[in-house]
C-alpha positions in Angstrom: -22.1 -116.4 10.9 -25.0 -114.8 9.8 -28.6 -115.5 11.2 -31.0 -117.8 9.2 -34.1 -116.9 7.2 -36.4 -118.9 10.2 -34.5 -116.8 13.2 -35.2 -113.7 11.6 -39.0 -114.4 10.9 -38.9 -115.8 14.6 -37.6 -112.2 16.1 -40.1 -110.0 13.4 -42.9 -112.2 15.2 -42.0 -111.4 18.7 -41.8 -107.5 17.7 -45.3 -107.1 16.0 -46.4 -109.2 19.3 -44.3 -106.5 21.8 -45.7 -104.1 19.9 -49.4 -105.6 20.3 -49.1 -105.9 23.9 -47.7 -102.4 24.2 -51.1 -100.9 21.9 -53.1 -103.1 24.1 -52.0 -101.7 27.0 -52.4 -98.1 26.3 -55.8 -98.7 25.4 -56.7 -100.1 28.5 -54.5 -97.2 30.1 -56.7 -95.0 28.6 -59.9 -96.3 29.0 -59.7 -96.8 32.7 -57.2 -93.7 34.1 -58.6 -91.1 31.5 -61.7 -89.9 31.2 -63.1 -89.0 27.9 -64.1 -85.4 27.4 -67.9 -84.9 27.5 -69.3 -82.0 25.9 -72.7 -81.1 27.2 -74.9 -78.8 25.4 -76.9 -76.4 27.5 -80.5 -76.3 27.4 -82.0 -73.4 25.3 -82.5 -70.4 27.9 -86.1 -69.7 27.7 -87.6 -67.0 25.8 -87.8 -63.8 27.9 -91.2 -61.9 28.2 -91.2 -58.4 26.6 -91.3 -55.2 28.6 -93.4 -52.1 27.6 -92.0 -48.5 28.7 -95.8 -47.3 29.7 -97.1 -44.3 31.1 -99.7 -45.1 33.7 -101.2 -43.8 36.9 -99.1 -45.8 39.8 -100.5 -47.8 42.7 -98.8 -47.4 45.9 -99.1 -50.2 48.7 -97.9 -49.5 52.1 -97.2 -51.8 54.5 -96.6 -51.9 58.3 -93.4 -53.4 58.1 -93.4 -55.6 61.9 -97.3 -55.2 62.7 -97.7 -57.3 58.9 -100.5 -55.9 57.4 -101.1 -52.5 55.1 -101.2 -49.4 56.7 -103.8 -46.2 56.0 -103.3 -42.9 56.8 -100.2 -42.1 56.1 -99.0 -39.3 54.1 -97.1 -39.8 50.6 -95.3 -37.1 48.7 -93.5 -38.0 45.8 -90.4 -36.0 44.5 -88.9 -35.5 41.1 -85.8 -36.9 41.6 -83.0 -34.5 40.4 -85.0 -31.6 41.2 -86.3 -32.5 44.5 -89.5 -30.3 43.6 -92.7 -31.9 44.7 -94.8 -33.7 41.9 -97.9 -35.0 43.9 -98.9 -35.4 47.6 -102.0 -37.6 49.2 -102.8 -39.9 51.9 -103.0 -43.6 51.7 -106.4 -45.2 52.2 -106.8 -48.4 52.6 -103.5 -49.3 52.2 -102.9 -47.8 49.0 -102.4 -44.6 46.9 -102.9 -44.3 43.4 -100.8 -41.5 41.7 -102.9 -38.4 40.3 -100.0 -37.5 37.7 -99.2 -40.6 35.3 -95.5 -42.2 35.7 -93.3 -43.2 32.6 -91.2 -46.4 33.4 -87.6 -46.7 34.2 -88.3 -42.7 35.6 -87.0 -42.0 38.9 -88.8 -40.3 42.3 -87.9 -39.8 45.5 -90.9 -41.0 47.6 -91.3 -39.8 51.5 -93.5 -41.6 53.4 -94.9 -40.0 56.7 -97.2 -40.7 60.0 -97.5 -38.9 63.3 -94.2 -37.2 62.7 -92.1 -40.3 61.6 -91.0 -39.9 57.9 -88.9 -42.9 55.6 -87.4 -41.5 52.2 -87.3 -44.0 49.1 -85.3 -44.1 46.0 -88.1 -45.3 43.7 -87.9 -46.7 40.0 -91.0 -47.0 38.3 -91.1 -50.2 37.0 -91.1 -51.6 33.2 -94.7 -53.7 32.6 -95.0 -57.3 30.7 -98.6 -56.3 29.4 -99.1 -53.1 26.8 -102.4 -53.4 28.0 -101.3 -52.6 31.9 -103.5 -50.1 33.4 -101.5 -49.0 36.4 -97.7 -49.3 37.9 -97.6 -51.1 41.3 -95.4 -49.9 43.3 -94.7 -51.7 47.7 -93.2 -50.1 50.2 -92.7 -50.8 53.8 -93.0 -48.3 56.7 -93.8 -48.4 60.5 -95.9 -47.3 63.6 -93.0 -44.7 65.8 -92.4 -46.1 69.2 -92.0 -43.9 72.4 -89.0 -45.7 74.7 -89.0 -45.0 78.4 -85.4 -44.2 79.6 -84.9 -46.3 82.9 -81.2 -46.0 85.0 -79.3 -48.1 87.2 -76.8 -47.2 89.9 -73.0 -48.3 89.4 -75.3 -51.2 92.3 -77.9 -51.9 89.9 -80.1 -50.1 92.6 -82.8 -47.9 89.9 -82.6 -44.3 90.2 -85.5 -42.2 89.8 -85.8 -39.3 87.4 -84.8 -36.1 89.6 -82.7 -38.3 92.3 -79.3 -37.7 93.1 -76.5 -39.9 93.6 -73.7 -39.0 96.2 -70.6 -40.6 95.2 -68.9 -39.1 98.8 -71.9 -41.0 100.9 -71.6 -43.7 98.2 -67.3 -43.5 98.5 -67.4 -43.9 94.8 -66.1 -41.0 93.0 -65.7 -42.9 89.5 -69.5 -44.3 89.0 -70.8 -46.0 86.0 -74.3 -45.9 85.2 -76.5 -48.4 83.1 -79.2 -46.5 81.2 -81.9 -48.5 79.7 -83.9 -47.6 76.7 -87.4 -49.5 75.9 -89.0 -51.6 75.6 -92.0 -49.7 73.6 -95.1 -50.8 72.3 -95.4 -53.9 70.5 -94.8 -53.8 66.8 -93.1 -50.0 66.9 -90.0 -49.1 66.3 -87.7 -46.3 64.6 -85.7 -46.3 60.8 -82.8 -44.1 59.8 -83.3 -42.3 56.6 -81.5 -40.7 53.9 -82.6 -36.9 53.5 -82.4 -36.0 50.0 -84.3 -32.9 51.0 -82.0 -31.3 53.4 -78.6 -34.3 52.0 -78.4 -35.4 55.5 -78.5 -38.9 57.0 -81.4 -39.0 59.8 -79.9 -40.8 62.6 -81.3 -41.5 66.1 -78.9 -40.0 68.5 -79.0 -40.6 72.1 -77.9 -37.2 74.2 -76.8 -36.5 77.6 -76.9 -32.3 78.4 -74.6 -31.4 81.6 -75.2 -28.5 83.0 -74.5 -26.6 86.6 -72.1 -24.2 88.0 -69.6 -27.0 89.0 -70.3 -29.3 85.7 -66.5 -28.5 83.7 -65.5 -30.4 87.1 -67.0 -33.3 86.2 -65.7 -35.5 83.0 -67.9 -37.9 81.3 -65.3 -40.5 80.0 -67.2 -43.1 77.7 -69.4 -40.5 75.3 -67.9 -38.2 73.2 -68.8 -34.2 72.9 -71.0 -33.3 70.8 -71.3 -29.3 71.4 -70.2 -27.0 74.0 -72.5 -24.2 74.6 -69.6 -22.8 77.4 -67.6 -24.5 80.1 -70.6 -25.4 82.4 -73.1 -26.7 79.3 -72.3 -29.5 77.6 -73.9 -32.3 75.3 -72.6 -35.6 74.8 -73.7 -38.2 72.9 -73.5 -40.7 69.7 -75.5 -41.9 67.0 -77.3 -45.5 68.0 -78.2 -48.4 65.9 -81.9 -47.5 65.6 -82.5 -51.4 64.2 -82.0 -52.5 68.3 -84.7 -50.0 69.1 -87.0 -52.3 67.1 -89.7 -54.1 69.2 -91.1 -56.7 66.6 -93.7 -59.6 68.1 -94.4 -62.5 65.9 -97.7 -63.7 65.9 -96.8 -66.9 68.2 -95.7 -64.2 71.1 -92.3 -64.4 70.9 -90.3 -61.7 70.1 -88.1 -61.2 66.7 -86.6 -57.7 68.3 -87.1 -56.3 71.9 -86.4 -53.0 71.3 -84.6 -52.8 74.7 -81.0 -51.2 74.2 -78.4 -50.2 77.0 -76.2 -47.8 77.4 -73.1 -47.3 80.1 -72.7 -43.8 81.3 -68.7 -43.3 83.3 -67.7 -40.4 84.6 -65.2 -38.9 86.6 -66.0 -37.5 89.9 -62.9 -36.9 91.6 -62.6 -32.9 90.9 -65.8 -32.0 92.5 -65.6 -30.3 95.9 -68.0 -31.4 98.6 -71.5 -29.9 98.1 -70.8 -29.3 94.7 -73.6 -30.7 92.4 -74.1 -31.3 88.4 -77.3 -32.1 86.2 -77.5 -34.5 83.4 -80.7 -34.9 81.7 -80.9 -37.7 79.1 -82.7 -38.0 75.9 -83.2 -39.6 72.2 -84.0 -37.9 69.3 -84.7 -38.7 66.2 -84.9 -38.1 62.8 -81.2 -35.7 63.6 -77.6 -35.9 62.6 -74.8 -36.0 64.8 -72.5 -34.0 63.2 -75.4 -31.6 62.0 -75.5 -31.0 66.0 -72.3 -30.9 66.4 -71.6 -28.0 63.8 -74.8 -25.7 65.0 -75.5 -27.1 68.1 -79.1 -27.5 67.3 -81.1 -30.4 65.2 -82.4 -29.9 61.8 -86.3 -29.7 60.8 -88.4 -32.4 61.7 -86.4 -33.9 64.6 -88.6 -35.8 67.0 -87.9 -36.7 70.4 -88.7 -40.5 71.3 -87.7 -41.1 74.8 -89.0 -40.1 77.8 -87.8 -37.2 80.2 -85.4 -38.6 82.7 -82.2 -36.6 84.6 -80.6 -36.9 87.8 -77.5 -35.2 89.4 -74.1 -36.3 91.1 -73.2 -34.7 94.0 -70.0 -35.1 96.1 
């Protein structure tokens, strides 16, 4: 039998009403599990300032990069860049250098800074200007007072050693001593900075040096530093390139200390081959402003090494 007009009206009704619930539903779905997409418009960038390529005399400031103010004296040489031929040289006064030849922006110089034999190289860009009316380029850079460090050492006791004493490792029964070597502290607000060479393309480094010398000296092995050049079996130099940055001795104005400058250094060796009597030097130094492997391949430093620690040897005898 087939159903009536009324049942079917009846079961239409209850469909568009499922249906309805179902709509409702999703919206509500929607609105509270999905989040609409927001599209946010970014702010206008603001309007950059023109720069003017100018060609203008260039003022050079130099500061004293841990004592904080400007530094005088100092000698400034400026280099054309690809050429490495001098342009200009003068001395800062008052804290500043202006150029004699005028400098085109976005030109490049090597700049070489130097004071009582301590010299910093800089890669310099002249800069662009915001005003066509500039009259000068203004150019900072940072350099420093040299330090002197005193070279202290301690025996494998912690007992100091003189400079010139000796250390007798059959009174001592130690025939495999260690050494601590101290270096610093210097002066307040002095320190030392590796530099790139673009004169000579070398990397000045400070490099700490031991030379062993005496008759009995290819007896005796140094086990913790590495050779650095053997003049002949009985003269020797060991040594390594060290972190100049711990040689820094920076006060703040409060009195405390950003950088000590003290830096320490363990010295090994090997005793064991020497006969009794049998004696061998060792003097100690740091240079810098040198190369390692510049030493290592001539056995001498190049031009304008400096030496920044104090004299200090000793010997081991058996």
């Amino acid at each position: 039998m087939s159903p009536r007009r009324s049942d079917k009206i009846v079961i239409l009704g209850v469909a568009l009403i499922a249906i309805a619930l179902i709509a409702i539903i999703g919206i509500v779905y929607y609105i509270t599990t999905l989040q609409p997409q927001v599209i946010v418009t970014p702010p206008p960038s603001p309007p950059q300032p023109t720069m003017y390529k100018l060609t203008l005399p260039t003022v050079f400031t130099v500061n004293d990069i841990w004592a904080g103010r400007t530094m005088d004296a100092v000698t400034i040489s400026i280099y054309k860049y690809t050429t490495k031929e001098t342009l200009e040289s003068g001395v800062v006064t008052s804290g500043t250098y202006t150029t004699v030849n005028k400098l085109t922006s976005g030109d490049r110089y090597w700049v070489k800074l130097s004071k009582n034999n301590a010299f910093k190289y800089y890669d310099v860009v002249i800069p662009m200007e915001t005003s066509p009316a500039a009259s000068n380029h203004y150019i900072t850079l940072d350099f420093y007072s040299i330090g002197t460090w005193p070279i202290k050492l301690f025996a494998p006791d912690g007992t100091p050693l003189t400079s010139g004493e000796a250390f007798n490792v059959t009174a001592k029964n130690n025939k495999y001593p260690s050494f601590t070597l101290m270096l610093g502290p210097p002066l307040d607000d002095t320190g030392v900075m590796d530099t790139y060479d673009p004169i000579k393309a070398i990397q000045r480094q400070t490099v700490f040096y031991i030379h062993v010398t005496g008759p009995a000296s290819n007896k005796l092995i140094v086990q913790n530093l590495p050779i650095l050049y053997t003049v002949s079996a009985t003269d020797r130099y060991f040594g390594y390139a060290i972190d100049s940055s711990k040689l820094i001795r920076d006060r703040k104005p409060d009195g405390t200390y950003a950088s000590e400058g003290i830096f320490s250094i363990t010295l090994s060796f090997d005793a064991s081959g020497l006969s009794l009597g049998e004696s061998v030097s060792i003097e100690c130094f740091v240079y810098a402003f040198t190369n390692s492997d510049y030493f290592k391949n001539y056995g001498t430093h190049p031009e304008g090494f400096l030496k920044i620690s104090t004299d200090f040897s000793f010997s081991i005898k058996a």
